[in-house]
C-alpha positions as CSV (number, residue, x, y, z in Angstrom):
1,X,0.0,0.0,0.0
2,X,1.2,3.5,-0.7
3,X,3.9,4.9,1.9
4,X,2.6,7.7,4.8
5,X,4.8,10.4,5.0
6,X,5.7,14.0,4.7
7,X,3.7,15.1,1.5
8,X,6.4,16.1,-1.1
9,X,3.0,18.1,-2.7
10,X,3.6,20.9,-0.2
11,X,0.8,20.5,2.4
12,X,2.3,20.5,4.9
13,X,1.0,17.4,7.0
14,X,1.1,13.9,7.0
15,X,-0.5,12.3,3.7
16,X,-0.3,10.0,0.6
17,X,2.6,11.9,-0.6
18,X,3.0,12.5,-4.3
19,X,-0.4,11.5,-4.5
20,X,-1.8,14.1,-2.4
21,X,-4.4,16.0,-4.4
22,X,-4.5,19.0,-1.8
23,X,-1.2,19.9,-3.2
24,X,-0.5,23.6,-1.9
25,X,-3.4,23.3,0.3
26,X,-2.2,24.7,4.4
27,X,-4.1,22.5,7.0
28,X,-5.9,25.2,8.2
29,X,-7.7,25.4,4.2
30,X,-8.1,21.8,4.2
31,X,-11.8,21.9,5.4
32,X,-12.7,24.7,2.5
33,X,-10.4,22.9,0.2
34,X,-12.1,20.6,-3.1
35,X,-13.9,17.4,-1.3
36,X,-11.5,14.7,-1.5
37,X,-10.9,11.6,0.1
38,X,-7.2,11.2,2.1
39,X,-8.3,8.3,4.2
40,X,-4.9,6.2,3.0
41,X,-7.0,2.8,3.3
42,X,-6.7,0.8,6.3
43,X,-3.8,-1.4,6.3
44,X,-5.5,-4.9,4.9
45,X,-2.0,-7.4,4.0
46,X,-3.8,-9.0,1.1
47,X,-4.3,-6.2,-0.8
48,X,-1.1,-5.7,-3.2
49,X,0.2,-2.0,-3.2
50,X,-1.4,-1.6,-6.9
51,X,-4.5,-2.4,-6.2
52,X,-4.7,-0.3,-3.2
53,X,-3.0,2.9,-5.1
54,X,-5.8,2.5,-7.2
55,X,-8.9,2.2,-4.9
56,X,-7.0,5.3,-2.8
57,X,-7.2,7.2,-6.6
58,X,-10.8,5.8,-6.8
59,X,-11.8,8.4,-3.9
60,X,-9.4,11.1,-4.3
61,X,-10.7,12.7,-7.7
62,X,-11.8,16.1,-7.1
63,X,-15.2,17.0,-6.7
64,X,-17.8,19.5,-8.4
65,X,-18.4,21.0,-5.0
66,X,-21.4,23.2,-6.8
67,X,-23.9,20.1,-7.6
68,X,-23.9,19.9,-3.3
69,X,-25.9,22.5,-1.1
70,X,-23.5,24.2,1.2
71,X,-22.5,22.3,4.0
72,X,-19.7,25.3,5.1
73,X,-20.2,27.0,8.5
74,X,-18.0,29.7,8.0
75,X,-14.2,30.4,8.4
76,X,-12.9,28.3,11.6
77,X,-11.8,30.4,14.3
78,X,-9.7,29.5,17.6
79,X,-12.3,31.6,19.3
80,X,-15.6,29.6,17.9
81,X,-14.4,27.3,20.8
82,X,-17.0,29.6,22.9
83,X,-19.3,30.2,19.9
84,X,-23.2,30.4,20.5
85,X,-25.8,28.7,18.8
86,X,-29.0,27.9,19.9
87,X,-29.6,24.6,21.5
88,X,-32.3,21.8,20.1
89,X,-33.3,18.6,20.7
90,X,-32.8,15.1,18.4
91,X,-34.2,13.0,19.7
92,X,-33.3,11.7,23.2
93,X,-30.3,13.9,22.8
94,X,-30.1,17.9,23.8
95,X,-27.3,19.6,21.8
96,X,-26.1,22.3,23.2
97,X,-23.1,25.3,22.5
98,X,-20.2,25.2,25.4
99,X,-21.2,25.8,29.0
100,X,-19.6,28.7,29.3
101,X,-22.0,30.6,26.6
102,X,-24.9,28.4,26.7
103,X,-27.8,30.9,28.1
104,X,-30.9,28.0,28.4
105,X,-31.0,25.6,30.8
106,X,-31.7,22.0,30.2
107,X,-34.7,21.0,29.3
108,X,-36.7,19.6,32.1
109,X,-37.5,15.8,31.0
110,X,-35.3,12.9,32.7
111,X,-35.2,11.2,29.3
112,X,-33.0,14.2,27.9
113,X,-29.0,13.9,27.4
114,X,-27.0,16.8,27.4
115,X,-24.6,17.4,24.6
116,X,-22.3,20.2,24.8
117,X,-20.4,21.1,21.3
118,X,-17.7,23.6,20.8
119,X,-17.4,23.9,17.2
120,X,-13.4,24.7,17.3
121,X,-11.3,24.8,14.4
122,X,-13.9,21.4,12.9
123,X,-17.2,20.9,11.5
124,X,-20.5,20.2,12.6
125,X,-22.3,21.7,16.0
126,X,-25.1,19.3,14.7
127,X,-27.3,22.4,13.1
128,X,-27.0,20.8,9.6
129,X,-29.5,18.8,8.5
130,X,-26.7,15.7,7.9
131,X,-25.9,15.5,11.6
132,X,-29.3,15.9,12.6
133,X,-30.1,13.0,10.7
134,X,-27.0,10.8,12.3
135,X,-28.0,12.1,16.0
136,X,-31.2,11.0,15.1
137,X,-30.7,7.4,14.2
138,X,-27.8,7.3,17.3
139,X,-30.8,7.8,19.7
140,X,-33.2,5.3,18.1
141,X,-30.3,2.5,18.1
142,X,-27.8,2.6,20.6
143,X,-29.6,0.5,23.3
144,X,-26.0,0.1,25.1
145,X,-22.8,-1.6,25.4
146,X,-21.8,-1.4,21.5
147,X,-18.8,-0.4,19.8
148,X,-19.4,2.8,17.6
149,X,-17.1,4.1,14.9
150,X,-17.7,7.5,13.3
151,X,-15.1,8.1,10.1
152,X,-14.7,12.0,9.4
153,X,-16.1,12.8,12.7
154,X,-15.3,16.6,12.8
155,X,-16.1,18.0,16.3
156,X,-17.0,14.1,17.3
157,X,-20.4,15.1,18.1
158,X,-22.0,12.0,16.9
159,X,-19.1,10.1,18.7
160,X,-20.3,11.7,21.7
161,X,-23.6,11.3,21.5
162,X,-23.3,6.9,21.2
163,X,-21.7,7.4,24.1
164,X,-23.7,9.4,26.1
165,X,-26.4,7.1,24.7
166,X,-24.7,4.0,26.2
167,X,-22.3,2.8,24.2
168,X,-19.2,1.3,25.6
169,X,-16.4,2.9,23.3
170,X,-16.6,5.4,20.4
171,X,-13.9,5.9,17.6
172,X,-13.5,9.2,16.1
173,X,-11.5,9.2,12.9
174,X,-10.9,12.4,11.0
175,X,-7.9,13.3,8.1
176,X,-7.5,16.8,10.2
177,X,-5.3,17.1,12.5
178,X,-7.2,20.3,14.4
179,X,-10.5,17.9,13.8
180,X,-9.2,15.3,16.0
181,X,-7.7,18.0,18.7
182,X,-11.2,19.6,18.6
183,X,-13.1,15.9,19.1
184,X,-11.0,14.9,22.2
185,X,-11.6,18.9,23.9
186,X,-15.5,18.5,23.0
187,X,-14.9,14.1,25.0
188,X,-13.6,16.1,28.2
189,X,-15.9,19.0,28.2
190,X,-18.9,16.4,28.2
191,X,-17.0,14.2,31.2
192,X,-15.8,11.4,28.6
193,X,-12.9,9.3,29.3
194,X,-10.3,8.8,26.7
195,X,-10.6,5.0,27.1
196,X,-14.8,5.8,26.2
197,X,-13.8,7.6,22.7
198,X,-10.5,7.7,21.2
199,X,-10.0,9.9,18.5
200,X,-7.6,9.2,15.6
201,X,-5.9,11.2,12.9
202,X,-5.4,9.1,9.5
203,X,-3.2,9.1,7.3
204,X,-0.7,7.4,10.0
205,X,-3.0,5.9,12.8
206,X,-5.1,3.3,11.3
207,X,-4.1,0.3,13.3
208,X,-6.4,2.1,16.2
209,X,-8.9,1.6,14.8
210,X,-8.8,-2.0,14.1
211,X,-7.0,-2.1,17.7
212,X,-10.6,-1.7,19.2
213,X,-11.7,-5.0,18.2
214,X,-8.8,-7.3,17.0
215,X,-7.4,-7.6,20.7
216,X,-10.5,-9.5,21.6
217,X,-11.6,-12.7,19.8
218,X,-15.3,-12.6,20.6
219,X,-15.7,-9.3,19.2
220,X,-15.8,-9.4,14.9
221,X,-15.9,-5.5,14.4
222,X,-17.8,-2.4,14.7
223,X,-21.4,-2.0,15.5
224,X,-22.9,0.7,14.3
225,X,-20.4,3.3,11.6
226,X,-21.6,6.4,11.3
227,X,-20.0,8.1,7.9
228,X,-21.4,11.6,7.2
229,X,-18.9,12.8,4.6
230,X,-20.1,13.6,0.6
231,X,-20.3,10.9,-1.7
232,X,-17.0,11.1,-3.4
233,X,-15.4,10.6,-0.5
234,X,-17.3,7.5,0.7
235,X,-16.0,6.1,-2.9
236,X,-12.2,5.3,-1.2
237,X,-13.7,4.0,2.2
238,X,-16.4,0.9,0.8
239,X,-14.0,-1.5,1.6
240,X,-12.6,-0.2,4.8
241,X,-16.0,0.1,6.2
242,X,-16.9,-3.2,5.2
243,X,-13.9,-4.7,6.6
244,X,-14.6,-2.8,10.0
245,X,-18.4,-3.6,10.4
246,X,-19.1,-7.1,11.8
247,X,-22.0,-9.2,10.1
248,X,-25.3,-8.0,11.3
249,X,-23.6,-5.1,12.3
250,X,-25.3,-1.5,10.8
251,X,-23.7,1.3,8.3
252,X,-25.9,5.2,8.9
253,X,-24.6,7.4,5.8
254,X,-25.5,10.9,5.6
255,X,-23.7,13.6,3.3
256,X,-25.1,12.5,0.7
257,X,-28.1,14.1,-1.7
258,X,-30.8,13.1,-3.1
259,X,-29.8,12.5,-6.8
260,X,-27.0,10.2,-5.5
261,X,-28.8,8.2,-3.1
262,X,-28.9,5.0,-5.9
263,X,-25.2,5.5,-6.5
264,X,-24.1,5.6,-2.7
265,X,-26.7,2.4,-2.3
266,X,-24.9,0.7,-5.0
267,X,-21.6,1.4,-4.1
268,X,-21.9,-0.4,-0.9
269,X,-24.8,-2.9,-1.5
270,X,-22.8,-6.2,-1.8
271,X,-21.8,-5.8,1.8
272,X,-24.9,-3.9,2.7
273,X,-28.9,-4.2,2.3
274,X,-30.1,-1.3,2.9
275,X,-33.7,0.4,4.0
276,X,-35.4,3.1,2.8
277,X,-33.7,6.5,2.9
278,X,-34.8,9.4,5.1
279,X,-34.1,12.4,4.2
280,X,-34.9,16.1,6.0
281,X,-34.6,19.0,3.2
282,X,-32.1,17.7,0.7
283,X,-29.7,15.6,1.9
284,X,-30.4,11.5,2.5
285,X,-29.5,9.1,5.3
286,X,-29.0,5.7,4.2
287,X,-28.7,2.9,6.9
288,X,-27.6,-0.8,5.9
289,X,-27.2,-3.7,7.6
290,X,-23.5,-5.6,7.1
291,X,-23.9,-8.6,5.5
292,X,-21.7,-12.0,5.6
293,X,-20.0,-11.4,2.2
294,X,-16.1,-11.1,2.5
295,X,-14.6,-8.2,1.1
296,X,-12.0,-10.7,-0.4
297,X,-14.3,-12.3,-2.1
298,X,-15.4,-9.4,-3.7
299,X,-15.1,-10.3,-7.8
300,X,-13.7,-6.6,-8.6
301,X,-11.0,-6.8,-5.7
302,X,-9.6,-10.3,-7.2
303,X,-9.5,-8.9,-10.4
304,X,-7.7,-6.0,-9.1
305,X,-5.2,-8.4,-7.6
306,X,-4.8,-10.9,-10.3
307,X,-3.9,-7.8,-12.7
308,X,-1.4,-6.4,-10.0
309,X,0.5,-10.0,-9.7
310,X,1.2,-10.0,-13.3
């Protein structure tokens, strides 16, 4: 698989190297940079480094950002740490700005959790309509004690909330660094432990992730992954998810619009069955249940590897 490192492209962080396509790009830009996917892909020792090369390229072509509504909240700021917005519910869960603005108290109904977001130099307080959506199908399914990944979790609200919900342990996985720093101040301002959520930086930390599980027999992967990024992105990640998710195990998608909702379905559907989408104004959330097929089983991977062994 292709070599972490210092990008030679000029970003400036840890990435994919000459294949970076945020070439130029400062961290800081990264989140108002082209949509791309820098995810790396998980380290799986079957795959063959030309293979992988090209499912990485598969989800790092840049995308028309104008066929997607706005999803920007503005130019991050060290100071939106204490930014107000106002609070609403999802939900069983109450998301609110940092304590030391928030101005309402909480609402008075014992079946109410309290999340408290500072948005931070990441994305998503949980006002858009994606995060709603993934809050939303958080508090009808986390019933307790599962294993939660969220991949490009911004401000980790949605980790937070799966464990404030009951989960036993979040993941957190985000390709900025200040995304990840931002996640773990929003897991101690809520009273989270770091052995609760762990958040992870990729390119360069990937083996975390799989950590969660791996190190115990009885447990076969992830139970619920949460993935609220745009659909070109998701294109580099189908078989990393699906390698993460155990069988019977569930897959909540959001970031995605209307017009691609068949596409993203399709994309994923020989290791997912999915339901019907719901959507709330127009963006989609798509939720699929992992089935037992094997990722190296998958027809296009082996031809991907037979071509890269000759």
């Amino acid at each position: 698989m292709p070599k972490f490192g210092a990008c030679t492209g000029g970003c400036h962080q840890t990435c994919i190297g000459r294949c970076c396509p945020l070439r130029g790009t400062p961290p800081h830009q990264l989140h108002s940079a082209p949509s791309v996917a820098l995810t790396g892909a998980l380290n799986r020792k079957q795959v063959k480094t030309p293979c992988r090369q090209r499912l990485v390229a598969l989800g790092s072509k840049v995308t028309d950002a104008s066929k997607y509504p706005s999803r920007s909240q503005g130019a991050l700021k060290e100071e939106q740490f204490d930014k107000y917005f106002e609070p609403f519910t999802v939900g069983r869960i109450w998301v609110a700005p940092p304590r030391s603005v928030c101005k309402e108290p909480l609402p008075d109904a014992e079946s109410v959790i309290p999340v408290h977001v500072a948005q931070g130099e990441a994305w998503g307080t949980g006002e858009h309509e994606t995060t709603k959506l993934c809050v939303e199908y958080l508090s009808e399914s986390v019933q307790g004690g599962e294993l939660v990944l969220d991949y490009g979790c911004g401000t980790g609200i949605l980790a937070i909330c799966a464990v404030k919900l009951g989960a036993k342990k979040a993941v957190g996985v985000d390709i900025v660094p200040e995304a990840v720093a931002t996640a773990a101040h929003n897991r101690d301002q809520n009273g989270i432990s770091e052995e609760e959520l762990v958040a992870v930086c990729v390119p360069g930390e990937e083996h975390i992730i799989s950590e969660q599980f791996r190190s115990d027999s009885r447990v076969r992967g992830y139970d619920i992954c949460m993935s609220n990024i745009l659909l070109p992105e998701q294109k580099g990640l189908v078989i990393e998810i699906a390698d993460l998710v155990r069988p019977g195990g569930t897959l909540c998608l959001s970031g995605i619009i209307e017009e691609d909702v068949t596409e993203a379905t399709g994309m994923y559907s020989l290791y997912f069955d999915f339901e019907e989408p719901r959507f709330l104004g127009p963006w989609a959330r798509l939720v699929g249940t992992r089935n037992d097929f094997r990722t190296e089983d998958d027809p296009g991977l082996l031809a991907e590897l037979s071509e890269s062994a000759l």
